[in-house]
Each structure stands twice: as C-alpha cells, then as structure tokens.
C-alpha positions in Angstrom: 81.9 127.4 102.5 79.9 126.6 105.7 79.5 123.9 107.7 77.9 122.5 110.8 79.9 121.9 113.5 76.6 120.3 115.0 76.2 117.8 112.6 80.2 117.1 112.6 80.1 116.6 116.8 77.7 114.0 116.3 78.9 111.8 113.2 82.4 111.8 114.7 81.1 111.4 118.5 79.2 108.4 115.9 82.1 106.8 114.5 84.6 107.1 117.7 81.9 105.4 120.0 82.5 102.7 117.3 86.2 102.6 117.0 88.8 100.6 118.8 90.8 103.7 119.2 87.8 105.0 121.0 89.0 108.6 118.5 87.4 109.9 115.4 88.9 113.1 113.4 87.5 115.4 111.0 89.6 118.3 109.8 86.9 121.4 108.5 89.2 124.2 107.5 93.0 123.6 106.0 95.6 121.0 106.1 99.1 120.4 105.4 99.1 122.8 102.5 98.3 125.2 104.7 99.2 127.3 107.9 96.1 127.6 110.0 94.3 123.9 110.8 90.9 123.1 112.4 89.6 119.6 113.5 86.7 118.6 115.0 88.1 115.5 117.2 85.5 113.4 118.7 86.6 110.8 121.7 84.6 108.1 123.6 84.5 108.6 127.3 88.3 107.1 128.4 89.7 107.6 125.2 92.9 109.8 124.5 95.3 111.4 121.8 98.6 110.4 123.8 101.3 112.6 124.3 102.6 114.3 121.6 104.7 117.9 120.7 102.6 120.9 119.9 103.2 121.8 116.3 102.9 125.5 116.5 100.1 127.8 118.1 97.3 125.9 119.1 94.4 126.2 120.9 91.0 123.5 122.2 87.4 124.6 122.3 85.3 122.0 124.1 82.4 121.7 121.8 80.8 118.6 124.0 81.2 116.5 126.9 84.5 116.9 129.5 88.5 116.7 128.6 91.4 117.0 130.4 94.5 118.6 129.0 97.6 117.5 130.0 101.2 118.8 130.0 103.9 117.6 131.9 102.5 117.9 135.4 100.1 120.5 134.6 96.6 120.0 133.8 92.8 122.2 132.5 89.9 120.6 132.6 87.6 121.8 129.9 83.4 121.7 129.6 81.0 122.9 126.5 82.6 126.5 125.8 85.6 126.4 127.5 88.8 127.4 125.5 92.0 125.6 126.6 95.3 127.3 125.6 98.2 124.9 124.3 101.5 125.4 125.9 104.7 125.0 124.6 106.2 121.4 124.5 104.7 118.1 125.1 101.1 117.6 126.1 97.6 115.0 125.5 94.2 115.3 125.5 91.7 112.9 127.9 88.1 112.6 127.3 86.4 112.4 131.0 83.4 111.7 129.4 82.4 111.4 125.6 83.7 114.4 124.7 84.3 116.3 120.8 86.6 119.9 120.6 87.6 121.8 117.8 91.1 121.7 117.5 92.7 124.9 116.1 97.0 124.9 115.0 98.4 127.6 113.3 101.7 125.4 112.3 104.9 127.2 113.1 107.1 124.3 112.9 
C-alpha cells in the first residue's frame, strides 16, 4: 500500500477550511483493530482538538503550517518537520496557523 501524504494534507486542509469544527481527520495506516494508528489531522488556523488523555505512546509530525501542543502548563510549538513528543497525561493540539500533522499512537491503554 502507498499513499500520498501530499495529496492527504491538502484534501483535509480542504475539507477543515470548510467545517464548522474548523478539523478534518483522515486515518492512513490502522485503527481500532489494531495497535499502532496514523492520522493525518488537518486544522484551520484557530482551530483545536481540546484537551483530551493520551491513549498510549504517541507522537506529532508537523506536516504543514504552525501548532501548538499543550499539556498542563507546558507547551512545543511545532513548524513543517518538527516532531513533537506526547507526554503522559492530559494534553491538546492548537493550530497557529492552518496547520495538518501526522498523528502517530501506538495504543497502550
């Protein structure tokens, strides 16, 4: 299987810029069947995934635009290439800018 990330960043950058939740997901690789899970998540500039518990190891990779990631009162800003770790606990993701990531979980809960 192959697929473009590319092409996924824009049709979900597409469809968030559209939404009222200002969000727009695409998993690429897994699910709940499986352990390891990959998303593309695209968010319009202002847009957020509120806070929520990390379900296992899990890492961003700022594929376009600017984020912020937030836990408690920590936070990593993140560019095109950066790679934000995922601590333990409660955290959310801002989008500084219209922004997509590839969201990686290897679920250990």
């Amino acid at each position: 299987m192959k697929a473009s990330l590319i092409a996924l960043v824009r049709h979900e950058l597409d469809h968030a810029r559209q939404a009222s939740s200002g969000r727009s997901a695409k998993t690429v690789y897994g699910g709940t069947e499986r352990t390891l899970r990959q998303t593309v998540i695209a968010l319009r500039a202002g847009a957020a995934l509120n806070e929520h518990q990390n379900p296992g190891d899990a890492t961003v990779f700022v594929l376009y635009g600017r984020v912020t990631l937030i836990a408690g009162e920590n936070s990593w800003s993140g560019s095109p290439g950066d790679l934000l770790i995922m601590s333990e606990g409660r955290h959310s993701l801002e989008a500084v800018e219209d922004a997509a990531v590839l969201f990686t979980v290897a679920k250990t809960r």
